[in-house]
Wavefront OBJ file of the C-alpha trace (Angstrom):
o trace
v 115.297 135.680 -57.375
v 116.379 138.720 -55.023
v 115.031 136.721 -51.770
v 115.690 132.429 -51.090
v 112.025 130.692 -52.242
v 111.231 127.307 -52.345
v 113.063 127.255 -55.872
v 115.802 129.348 -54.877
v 118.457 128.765 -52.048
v 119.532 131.041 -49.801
v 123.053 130.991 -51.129
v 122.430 131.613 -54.746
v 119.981 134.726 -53.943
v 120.922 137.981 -54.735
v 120.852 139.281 -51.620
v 122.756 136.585 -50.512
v 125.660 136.767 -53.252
v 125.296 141.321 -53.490
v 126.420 140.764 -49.288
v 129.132 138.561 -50.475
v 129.873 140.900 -52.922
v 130.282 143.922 -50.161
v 132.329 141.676 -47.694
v 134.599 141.273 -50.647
v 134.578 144.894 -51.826
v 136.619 146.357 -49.164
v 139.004 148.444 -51.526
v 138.037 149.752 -54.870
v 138.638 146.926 -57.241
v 138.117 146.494 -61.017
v 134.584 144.126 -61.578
v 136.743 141.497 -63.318
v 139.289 141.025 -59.820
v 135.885 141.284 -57.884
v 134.725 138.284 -59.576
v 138.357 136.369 -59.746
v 138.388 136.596 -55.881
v 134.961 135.486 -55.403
v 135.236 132.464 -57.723
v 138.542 131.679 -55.837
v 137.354 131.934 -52.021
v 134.219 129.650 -53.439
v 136.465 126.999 -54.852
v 138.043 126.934 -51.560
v 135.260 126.805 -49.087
v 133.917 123.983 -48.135
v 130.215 125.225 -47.363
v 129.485 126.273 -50.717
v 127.345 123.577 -52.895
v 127.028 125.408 -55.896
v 129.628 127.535 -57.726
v 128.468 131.518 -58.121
v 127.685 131.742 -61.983
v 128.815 135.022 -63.965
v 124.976 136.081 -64.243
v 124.519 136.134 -61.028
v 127.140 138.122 -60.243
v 125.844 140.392 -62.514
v 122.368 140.696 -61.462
v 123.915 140.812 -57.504
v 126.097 143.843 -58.879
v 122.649 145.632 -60.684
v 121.070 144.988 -57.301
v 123.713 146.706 -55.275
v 123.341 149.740 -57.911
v 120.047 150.358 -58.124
v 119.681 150.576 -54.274
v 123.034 152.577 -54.235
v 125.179 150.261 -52.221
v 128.021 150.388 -55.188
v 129.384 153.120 -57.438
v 131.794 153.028 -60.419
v 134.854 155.376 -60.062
v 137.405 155.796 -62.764
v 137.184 152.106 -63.649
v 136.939 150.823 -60.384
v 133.910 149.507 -58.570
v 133.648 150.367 -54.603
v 130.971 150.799 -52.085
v 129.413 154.351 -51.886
v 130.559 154.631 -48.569
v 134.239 154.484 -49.972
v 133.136 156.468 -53.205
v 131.715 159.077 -50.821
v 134.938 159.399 -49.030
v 137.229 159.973 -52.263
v 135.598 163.533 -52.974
v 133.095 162.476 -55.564
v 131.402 164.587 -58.018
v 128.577 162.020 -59.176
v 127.234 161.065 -55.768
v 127.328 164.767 -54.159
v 123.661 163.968 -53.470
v 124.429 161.357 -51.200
v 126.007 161.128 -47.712
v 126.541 159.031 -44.812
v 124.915 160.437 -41.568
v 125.143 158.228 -38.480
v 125.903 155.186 -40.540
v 122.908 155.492 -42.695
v 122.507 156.872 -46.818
v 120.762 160.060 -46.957
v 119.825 161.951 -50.109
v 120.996 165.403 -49.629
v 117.790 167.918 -49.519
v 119.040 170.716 -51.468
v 119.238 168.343 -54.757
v 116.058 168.003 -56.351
v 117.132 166.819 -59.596
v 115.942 163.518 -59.568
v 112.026 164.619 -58.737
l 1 2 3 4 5 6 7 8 9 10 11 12 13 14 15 16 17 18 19 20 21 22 23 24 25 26 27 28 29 30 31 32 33 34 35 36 37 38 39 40 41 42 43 44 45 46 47 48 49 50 51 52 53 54 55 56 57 58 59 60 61 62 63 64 65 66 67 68 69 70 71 72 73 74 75 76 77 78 79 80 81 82 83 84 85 86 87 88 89 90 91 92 93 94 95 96 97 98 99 100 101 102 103 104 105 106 107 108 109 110 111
């Protein structure tokens, strides 16, 4: 489900939908605009043979969590990147060194 299989198309993997989901996320936007716009630009393109469902979406947004892609900021989701630059006191373990995540080594808290 995370990679295209036999079963699975490319466009309706995770991977495929959580890079859609980071092209889209450009500003911090609420999760319900996120998916308003996405269902929108996929009504209106052409290429796209089957419509994004909600749990998808979902599971593409859990993905983009767990490997620390997106944050949740007073209401809004964004990428970390954009987190990172608004002075953030949950991801003060994390920063961006020559374009690249890196777990700060002074915070152990998660061993």
């Amino acid at each position: 489900m995370i990679l295209p299989s036999k079963h699975l198309s490319q466009e309706r993997a995770l991977l495929t939908v959580g890079g859609r989901i980071l092209q889209h996320l450009r500003n911090p936007m609420t999760i319900s605009a996120l998916w308003e716009e996405l269902t929108l630009r996929a009504k209106s393109s052409s290429h796209s043979t089957s419509p994004l469902n909600y749990d998808g979406f979902v599971l593409a947004l859990d993905l983009l969590y767990l490997i620390n892609a997106i944050e949740m900021e007073d209401g809004l989701l964004a990428t970390v990147e954009a987190v990172l630059g608004f002075e953030s006191t949950v991801n003060n373990d994390i920063e961006m060194e020559d374009g690249f995540l890196k777990r700060n080594e002074h915070d152990s808290s998660y061993l």
